[in-house]
Steps between C-alpha positions, in 0.01 A plus 500: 500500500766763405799417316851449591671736649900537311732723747827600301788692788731728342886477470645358813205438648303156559185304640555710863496820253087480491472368829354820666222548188363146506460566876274750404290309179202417547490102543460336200358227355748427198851414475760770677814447254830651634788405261901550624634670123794342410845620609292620845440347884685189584509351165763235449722386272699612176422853373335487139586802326278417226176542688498866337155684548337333202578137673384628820165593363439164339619346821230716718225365185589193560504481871136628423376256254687216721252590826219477313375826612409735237395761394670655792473875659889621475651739730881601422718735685785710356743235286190235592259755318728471235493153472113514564436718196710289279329235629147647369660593181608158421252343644166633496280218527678409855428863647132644580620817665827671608619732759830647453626642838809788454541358178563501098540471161855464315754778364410632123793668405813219455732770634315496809471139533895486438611766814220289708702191437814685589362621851359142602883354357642757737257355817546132389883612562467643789294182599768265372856715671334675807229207606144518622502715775680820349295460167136496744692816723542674145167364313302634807618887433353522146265807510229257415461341854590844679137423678614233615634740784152541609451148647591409855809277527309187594311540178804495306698269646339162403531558160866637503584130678296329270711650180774433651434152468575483146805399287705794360544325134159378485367919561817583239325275250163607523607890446687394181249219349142757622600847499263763359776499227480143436114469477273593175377808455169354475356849329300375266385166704336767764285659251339152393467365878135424577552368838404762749818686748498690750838696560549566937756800551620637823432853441828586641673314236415766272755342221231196514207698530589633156596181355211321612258799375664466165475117455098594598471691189714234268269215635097426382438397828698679745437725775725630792448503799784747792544398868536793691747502744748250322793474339616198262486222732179484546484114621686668799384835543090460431461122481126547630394705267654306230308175609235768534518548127550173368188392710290757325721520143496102447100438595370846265 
């Protein structure tokens, strides 16, 4: 029997985010876990600001060690990959392999973490006075989902209603408590990661394709691995070859 499958979506995502690539898995045999992150989906009541990304990672152990199902296969998109790789850091023993999909490590320099903080403030504000729908308007025209323009409307749609679905503070609160300025660095935790990773780039996210080559060379075990054809959002743009890759990435 394989092991559990762990599917992490990326900031304003949720469960419908990997919808299209577990269409495409092969059937398996072991658990299929599909966690909401906190401040995402329809989650309900008060906001906890001090679920920062160190809580959030304890939480996602937890929700692992609480299942029963482990070691598990973990699969993390964007802010989800993240999570996922601080996740293996802290947790080795829970993790057998991990796939990190448009994703990666933390900033080194505390300058840059600093004027990262400052641009997701300045979205969290724009969240909190302009609402929702003119923050997912202006969040959609970052240069990083400019291939987005290459999918048919019907494609896109779906997941543009789905975000909308979310609470405004609860979005605001997750770009201040799990920005890349707010996470570790993690660059010396890398270096001493046995756990195999594979790092998925759309080569047409060339910033990515970069980052993810580098993060191959930091870790013992890593390897990259470019989708041609696709951008950043790669759960939208190639989710069959994704679940392609996690089929053959997961079983090797």
């Amino acid at each position: 029997m394989s092991n559990p499958l762990l599917l992490l979506h990326g900031f304003a995502g949720g469960t419908w985010s990997w919808e299209q690539v577990t269409a495409a898995l092969t059937p398996r045999k072991s658990a299929l876990l599909v966690p909401t992150l906190t401040y995402h989906e329809s989650s309900d009541g008060e906001l906890l600001p001090e679920v920062d990304f160190a809580g959030e990672v304890e939480r996602l152990a937890n929700l692992v060690v609480h299942s029963g199902a482990k070691p598990i296969d973990l699969v993390g998109y964007s802010m989800g990959g993240r999570l996922a790789l601080g996740l293996a850091i802290a947790h080795p023993e829970l993790v057998r392999s991990l796939v990190l999909v448009s994703a990666r490590r933390g900033l080194d320099c505390a300058m840059e973490q600093a004027c990262r903080r400052q641009v997701d403030a300045n979205w969290a504000e724009l969240l909190e006075r302009e609402g929702l729908d003119a923050f997912l308007d202006r969040w959609w025209t970052q240069p990083i989902f400019r291939s987005l323009s290459q999918l048919a409307p019907e494609r896109l749609a779906p997941e543009l209603a789905h975000r909308r679905s979310h609470r405004a503070a609860q979005l605001a609160a997750a770009l201040r408590k799990w920005g890349l300025g707010c996470q570790p660095a993690y660059s010396a935790e890398v270096r001493r990661l046995r756990t195999p990773v594979i790092l998925v780039a759309g080569k047409l996210d060339e910033k990515f394709v970069g980052l993810s080559l580098d993060l191959a060379a930091e870790l013992p075990r890593g390897r990259c691995i470019m989708v041609e054809g696709a951008g950043h959002q790669l759960l939208l743009e190639a989710p069959g070859e994704l679940a392609r890759i996690i089929d053959e990435e997961i079983e090797s």
